[in-house]
C-alpha atoms as one frame of an Amber mdcrd trajectory, in Angstrom:
protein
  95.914 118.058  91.135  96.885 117.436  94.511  95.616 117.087  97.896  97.213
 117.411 101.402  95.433 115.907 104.047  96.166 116.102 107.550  94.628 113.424
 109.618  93.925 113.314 113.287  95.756 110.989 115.081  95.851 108.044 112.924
  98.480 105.235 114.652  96.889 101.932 114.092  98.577 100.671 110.881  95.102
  98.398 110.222  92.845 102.127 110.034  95.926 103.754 108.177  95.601 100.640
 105.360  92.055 100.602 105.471  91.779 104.601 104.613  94.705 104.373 101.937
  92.547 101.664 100.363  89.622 103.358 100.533  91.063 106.282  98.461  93.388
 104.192  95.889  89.869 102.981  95.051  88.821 106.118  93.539  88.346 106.402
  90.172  91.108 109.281  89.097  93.214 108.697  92.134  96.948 108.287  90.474
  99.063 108.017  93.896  99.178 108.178  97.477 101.811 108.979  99.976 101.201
 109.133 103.522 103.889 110.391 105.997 104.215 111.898 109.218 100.149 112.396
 110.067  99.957 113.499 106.526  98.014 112.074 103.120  99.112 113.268  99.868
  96.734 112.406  96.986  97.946 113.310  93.700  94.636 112.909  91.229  92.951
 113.375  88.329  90.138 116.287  88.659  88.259 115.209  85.573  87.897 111.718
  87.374  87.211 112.562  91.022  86.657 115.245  93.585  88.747 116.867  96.461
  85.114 116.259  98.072  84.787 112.388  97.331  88.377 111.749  98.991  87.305
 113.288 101.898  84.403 111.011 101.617  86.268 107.979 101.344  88.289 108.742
 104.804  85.479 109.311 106.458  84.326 106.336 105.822  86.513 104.593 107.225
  86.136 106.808 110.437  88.961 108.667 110.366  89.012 112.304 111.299  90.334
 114.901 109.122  91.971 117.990 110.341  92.507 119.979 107.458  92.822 119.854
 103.738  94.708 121.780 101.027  94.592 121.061  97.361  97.269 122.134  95.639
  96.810 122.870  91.546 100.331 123.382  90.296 102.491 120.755  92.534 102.011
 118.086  94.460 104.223 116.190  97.001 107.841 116.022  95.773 107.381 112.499
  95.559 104.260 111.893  93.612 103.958 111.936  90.099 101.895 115.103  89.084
């Protein structure tokens, strides 16, 4: 599965590690990629939740402004 995550304003590299960390951390979670305002999770639904990545940013206090999860393909870039 993957997940697109738009995030709200996110410029300090420091918050942008801290939330990419916070989601690697995941059990399930094979790869992220984050680029232009935007976090693409590829993962493992038998292992973790579109809900408990949106958990994880959170909190780390960073607003999300929308999600999409996308069953058949993820971001060119990620493995699926």
């Amino acid at each position: 599965m993957a997940a697109r995550i738009e995030i709200n304003e996110l410029k300090d590299p420091a918050q942008q590690k801290k939330m990419i960390d916070a989601v690697q951390a995941l059990d399930g979670v094979i790869e992220t990629k984050m680029e232009k305002g935007v976090l693409y999770v590829s993962y493992d639904p038998l292992a973790t939740t579109e809900k408990k990545i949106e958990q994880a940013i959170r909190s780390t206090g960073t607003i999300i402004k929308a999600v999409t999860t996308d069953t058949e393909s993820a971001h060119p870039d990620l493995p699926t």
